[in-house]
C-alpha positions in Angstrom: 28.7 38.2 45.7 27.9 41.4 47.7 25.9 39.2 49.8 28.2 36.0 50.5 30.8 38.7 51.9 28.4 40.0 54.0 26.7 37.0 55.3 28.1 36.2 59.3 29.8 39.6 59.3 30.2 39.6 62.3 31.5 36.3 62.7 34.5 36.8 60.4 34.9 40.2 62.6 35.6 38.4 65.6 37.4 35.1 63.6 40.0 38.5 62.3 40.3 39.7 65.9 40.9 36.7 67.3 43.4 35.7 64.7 45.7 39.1 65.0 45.5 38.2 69.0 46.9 34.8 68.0 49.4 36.3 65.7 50.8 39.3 68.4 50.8 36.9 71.3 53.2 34.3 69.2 55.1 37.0 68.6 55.7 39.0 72.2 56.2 35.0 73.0 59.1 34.3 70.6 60.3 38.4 70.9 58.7 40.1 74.1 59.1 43.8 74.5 61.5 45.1 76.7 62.7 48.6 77.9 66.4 49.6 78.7 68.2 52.7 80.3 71.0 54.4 79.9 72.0 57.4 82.4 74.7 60.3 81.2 73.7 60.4 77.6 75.5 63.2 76.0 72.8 65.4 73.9 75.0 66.7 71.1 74.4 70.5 70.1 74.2 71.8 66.2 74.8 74.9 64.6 76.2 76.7 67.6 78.6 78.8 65.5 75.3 80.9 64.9 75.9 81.9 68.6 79.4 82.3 67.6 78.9 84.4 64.3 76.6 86.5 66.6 79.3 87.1 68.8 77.3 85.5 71.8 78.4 84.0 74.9 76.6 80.6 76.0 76.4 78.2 78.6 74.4 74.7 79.3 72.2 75.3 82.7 72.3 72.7 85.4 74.0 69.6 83.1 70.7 69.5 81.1 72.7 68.9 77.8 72.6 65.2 79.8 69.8 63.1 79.8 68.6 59.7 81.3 67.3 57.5 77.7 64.4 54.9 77.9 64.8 52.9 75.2 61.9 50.9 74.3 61.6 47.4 72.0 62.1 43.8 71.5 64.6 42.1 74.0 66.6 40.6 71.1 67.3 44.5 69.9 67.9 45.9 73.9 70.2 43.3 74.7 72.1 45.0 71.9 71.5 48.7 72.6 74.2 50.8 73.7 74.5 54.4 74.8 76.5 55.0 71.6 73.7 53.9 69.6 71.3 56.7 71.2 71.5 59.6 69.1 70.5 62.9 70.9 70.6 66.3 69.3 69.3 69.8 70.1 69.5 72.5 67.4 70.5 75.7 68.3 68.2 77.2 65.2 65.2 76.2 66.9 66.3 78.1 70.1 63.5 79.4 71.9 63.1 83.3 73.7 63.7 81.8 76.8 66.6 80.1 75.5 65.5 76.7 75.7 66.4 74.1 72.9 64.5 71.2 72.3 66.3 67.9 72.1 65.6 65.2 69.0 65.8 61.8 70.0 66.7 58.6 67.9 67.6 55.1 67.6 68.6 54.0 64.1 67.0 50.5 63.9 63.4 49.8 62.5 62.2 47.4 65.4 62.4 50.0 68.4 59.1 51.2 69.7 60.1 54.4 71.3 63.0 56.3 72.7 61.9 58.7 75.7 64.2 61.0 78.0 64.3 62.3 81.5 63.7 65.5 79.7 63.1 67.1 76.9 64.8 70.7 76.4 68.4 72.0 76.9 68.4 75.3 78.7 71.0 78.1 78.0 72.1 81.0 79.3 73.1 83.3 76.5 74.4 87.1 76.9 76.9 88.8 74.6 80.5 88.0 74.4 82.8 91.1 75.2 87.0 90.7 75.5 89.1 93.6 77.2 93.3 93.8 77.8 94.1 94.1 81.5 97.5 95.1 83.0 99.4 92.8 84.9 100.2 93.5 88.4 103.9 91.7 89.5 105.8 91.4 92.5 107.0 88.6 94.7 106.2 87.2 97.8 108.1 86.2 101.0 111.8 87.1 102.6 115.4 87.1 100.8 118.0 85.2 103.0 119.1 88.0 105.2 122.0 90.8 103.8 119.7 90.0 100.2 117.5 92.1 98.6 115.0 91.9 95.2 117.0 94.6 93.0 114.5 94.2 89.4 111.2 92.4 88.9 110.4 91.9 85.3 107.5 89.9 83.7 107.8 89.4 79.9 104.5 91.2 79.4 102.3 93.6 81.0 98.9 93.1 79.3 96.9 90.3 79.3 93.3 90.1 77.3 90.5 87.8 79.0 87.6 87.2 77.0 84.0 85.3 78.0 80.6 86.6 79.2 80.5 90.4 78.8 79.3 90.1 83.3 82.0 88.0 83.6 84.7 90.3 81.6 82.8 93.1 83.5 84.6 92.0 87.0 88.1 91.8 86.2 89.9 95.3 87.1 93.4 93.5 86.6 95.4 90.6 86.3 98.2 89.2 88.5 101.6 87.3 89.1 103.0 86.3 92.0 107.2 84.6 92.4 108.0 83.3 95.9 111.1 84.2 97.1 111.4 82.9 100.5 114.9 82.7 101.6 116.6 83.4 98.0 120.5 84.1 97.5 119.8 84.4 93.6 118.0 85.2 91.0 115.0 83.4 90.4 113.3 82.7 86.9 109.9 81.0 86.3 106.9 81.0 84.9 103.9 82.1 87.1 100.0 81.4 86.6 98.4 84.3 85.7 95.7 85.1 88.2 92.2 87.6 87.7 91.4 89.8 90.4 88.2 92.4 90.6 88.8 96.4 91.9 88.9 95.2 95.5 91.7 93.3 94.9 90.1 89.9 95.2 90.8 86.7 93.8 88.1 85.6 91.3 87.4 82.4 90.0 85.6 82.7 86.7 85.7 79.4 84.4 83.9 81.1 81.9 86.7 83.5 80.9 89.5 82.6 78.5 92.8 84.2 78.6 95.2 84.5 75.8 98.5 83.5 78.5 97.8 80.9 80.9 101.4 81.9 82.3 104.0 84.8 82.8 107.7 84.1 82.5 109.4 86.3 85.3 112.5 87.4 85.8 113.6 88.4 89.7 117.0 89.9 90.3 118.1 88.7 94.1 121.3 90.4 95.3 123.5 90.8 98.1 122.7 94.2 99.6 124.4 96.7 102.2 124.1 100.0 103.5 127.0 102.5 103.6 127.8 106.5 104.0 128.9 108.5 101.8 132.3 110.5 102.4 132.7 113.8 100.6 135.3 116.1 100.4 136.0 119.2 98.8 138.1 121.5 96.9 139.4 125.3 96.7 138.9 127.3 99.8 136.3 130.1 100.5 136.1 133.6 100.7 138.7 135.7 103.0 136.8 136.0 106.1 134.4 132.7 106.0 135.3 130.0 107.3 133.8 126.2 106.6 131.6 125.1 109.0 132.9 121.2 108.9 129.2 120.3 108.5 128.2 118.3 105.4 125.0 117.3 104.5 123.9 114.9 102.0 120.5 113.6 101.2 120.3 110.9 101.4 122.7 110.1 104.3 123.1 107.1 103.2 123.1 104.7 99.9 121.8 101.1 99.7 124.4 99.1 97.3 123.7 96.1 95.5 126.2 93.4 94.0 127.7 89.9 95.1 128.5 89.5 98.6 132.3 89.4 98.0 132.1 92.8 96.2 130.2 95.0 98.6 132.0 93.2 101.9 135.2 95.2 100.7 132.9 98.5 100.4 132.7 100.5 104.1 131.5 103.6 102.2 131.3 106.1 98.7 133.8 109.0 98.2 132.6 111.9 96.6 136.3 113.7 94.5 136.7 116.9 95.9 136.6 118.3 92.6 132.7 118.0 92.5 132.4 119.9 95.3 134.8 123.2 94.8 134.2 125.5 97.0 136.8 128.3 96.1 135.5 132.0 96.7 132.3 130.7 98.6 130.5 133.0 101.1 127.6 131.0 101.7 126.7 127.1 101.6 127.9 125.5 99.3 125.2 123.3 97.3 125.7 120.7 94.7 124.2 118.0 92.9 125.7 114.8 91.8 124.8 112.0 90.0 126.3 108.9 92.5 125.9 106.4 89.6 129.4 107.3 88.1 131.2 107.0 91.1 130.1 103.8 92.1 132.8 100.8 92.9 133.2 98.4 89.9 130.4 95.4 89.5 128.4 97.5 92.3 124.6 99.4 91.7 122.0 101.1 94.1 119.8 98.5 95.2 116.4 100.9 94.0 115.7 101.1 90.4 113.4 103.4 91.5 116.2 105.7 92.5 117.6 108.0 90.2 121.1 108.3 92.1 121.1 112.1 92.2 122.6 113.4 96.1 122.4 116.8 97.3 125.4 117.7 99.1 125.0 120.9 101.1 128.6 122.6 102.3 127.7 125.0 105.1 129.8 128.1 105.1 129.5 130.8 107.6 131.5 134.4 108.4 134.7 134.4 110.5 133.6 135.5 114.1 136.1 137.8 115.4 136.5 138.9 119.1 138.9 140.4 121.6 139.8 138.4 124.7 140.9 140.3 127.8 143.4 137.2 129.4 144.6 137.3 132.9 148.4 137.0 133.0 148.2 134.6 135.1 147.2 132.1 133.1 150.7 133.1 131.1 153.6 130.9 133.0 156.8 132.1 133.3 159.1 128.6 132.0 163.2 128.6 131.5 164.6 131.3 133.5 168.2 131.1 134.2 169.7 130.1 137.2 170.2 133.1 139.8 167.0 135.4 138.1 163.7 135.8 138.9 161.1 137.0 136.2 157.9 138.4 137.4 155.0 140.4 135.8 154.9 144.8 136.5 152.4 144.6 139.4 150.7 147.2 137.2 150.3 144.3 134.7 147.3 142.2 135.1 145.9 141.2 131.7 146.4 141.1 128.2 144.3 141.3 124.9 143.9 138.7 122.3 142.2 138.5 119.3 140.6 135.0 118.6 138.8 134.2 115.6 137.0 131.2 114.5 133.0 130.0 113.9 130.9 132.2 116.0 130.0 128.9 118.4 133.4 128.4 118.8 134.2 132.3 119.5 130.9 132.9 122.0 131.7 129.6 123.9 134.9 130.6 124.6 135.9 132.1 128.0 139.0 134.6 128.7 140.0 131.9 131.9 140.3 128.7 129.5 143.0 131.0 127.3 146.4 129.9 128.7 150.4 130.3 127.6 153.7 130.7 128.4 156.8 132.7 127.7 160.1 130.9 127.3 162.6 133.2 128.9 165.4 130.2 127.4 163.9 130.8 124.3 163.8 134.1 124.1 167.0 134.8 124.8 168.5 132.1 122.1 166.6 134.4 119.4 167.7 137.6 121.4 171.3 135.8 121.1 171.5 137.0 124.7 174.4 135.2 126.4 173.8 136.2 129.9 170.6 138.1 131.4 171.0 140.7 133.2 168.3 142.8 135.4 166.1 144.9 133.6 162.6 145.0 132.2 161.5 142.8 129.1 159.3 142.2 126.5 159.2 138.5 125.8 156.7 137.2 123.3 153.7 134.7 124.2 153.2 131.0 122.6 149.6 130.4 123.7 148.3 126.5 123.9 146.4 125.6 120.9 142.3 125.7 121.4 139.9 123.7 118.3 138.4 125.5 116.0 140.3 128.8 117.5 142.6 131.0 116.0 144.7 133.6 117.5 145.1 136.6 115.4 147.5 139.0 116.5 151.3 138.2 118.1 151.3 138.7 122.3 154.0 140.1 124.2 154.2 141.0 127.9 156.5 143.1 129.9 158.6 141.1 133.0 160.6 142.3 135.3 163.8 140.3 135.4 166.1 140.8 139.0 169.0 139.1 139.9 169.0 137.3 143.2 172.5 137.2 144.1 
């Protein structure tokens, strides 16, 4: 037997060959092989919540979690074939040290020859994952409508945590929200994107983080807004012998007053009561400290919240200047003298004295020659209940004309000579 199968071995070889020829040519005749692409195929990663559970940031390089798939096998199966059938995997536990992941092809039908991709790893870039709170910088951008003014910015929160790469979180000194209020007579409320910004104060554009807000709801406060003075008076008097300067001070000089237009266009300025500023028995300046806020008009606020509303009002107080004043008689005139007299001054009689007090400035600045008066011989003689002068020498008081901020202390007379002329 041993030798019957052996005999022509050679020749049953070849006659085998041959016929397997036969049988793959019939074959690639009826079915022939045939190869098929498909571009964008989306490799699908696995167990990534071990990057997760280690608290690790990561990140596909350069799109390679999509490859190009070369599918390979009879046409009656490729005409078939589409990218959904392509399974493509790449599992993060066989991650490499260089953080490349190789990717697992398949095709789940029996008669395709070979699946092949572009290429054959998914690269990473993995660092840890770190999260940090930031404040939130606010404020809003462009002009009120003229006479307006922002009065109160508020944001309904002042923290914001970003979370991502740890280089990433690194950047971000602060986060920020910007309201336009170009041309407002109102208040505005909206909700603003929150934006990320480094130390320099520059915008950065980082995908990678996450925020927990995507938005701020803001509220902006727009009022009408005016500037007026502030009027103060006073109460009590000083000290015998001081005298009020009639200089004021206040710091400011000045408040900025918020409210509705029709409100503050009725407002021309802010009274101080006199009894916050008493300034009985004061020999010195007078210095007080008031809290505005309480003595504002009705529906009307300072325009700062910044501003704490407190004024300084400074009362300046100074000693009664006294001085004599030597004044030439005649700068006294002679008025009302009856018909038939002459009144004249003693030739002897050239000046008189007059004590003048007042604020030093006003005393110093003052000059005997500007002093002037009169004696009312009419007058005089109506208090005198003379009927009928006669000649003779007088004493006649002196009314002197009134000078500001100049009092005359002490009652004038002067001698005249009265003479009959017929």
């Amino acid at each position: 037997m041993k030798k019957k199968l052996l005999h022509n071995w050679t020749l049953k070889l070849a006659s085998l060959i041959v016929a397997f020829l036969l049988w793959f040519m019939i074959i690639q005749f009826e079915q022939p092989m045939d190869k098929v692409t498909f571009s964008n195929v989306k490799v699908n990663l696995i167990n990534t919540e071990l990057l997760d559970n280690g608290n690790k940031y990561y990140e596909v390089l350069n799109d390679t979690d999509m490859v190009r798939v070369t599918v390979k096998a009879p046409r009656n199966v490729t005409e078939k074939l589409s990218a959904s059938d392509i399974i493509a995997v790449a599992d993060v536990n066989n991650l490499t040290n260089i953080n490349t992941i190789e990717i697992d092809l398949d095709v789940p039908n029996e008669e395709v020859y070979s699946v092949t991709a572009n290429h054959d790893a998914v690269r990473l870039h993995v660092e840890n994952r770190a999260s940090k709170w930031v404040r939130v910088n606010y404020g809003t951008t462009g002009e009120v409508a003229a006479g307006y003014m922002v009065t109160d910015v508020s944001p309904d929160q002042t923290l914001v945590e970003i979370s991502g790469p740890a280089s990433a979180v690194a950047q971000v000194s602060y986060a920020g929200v910007q309201l336009s209020v170009e041309g407002a007579t109102n208040s505005i409320s909206a909700n603003v994107d929150v934006s990320l910004y480094n130390e320099a104060g520059n915008l950065l554009h980082l995908n990678t983080l996450s925020k927990n807000v995507d938005f701020i709801h803001m509220d902006v406060r727009v009022l009408a807004a005016k500037e007026v003075p502030l009027d103060v008076r006073t109460s009590g008097k000083v000290a015998e012998g001081y005298l009020l300067t009639g200089e004021i001070e206040t710091s400011p000089e000045k408040l900025m007053l918020a409210g509705s237009a029709a409100t503050l266009n009725g407002i021309s300025k802010v009274t101080i009561p006199g009894e916050l500023v008493d300034i009985s028995g004061a020999s010195a300046d007078v210095v007080k400290v008031i809290d505005i806020r309480e003595y504002l008009p009705e529906n009307i606020e300072l325009a700062s919240k910044v501003y704490n509303g407190r004024i300084k009002v400074t009362v300046h107080v100074e000693a009664e200047e006294v001085k004599d004043l030597q004044i030439p008689v005649g700068n006294i005139d002679i008025r009302n003298v009856p018909e038939g007299f002459a009144v004249m001054y003693p030739e002897e009689i050239t000046e008189c004295t007059v004590k003048i007090s007042g604020l030093k400035k006003n005393v110093e600045a003052l000059q005997p020659v500007e002093v002037s008066g009169y004696v009312d011989v009419a007058e005089w003689m109506r208090e005198q209940e003379i009927t009928e002068l006669v000649t003779g020498t007088y004493i006649i008081p002196v009314v002197f004309e009134k000078k500001e901020g100049i009092v005359i202390e002490n009652e004038v007379s002067v001698t005249v000579n009265v003479e009959a002329r017929y």
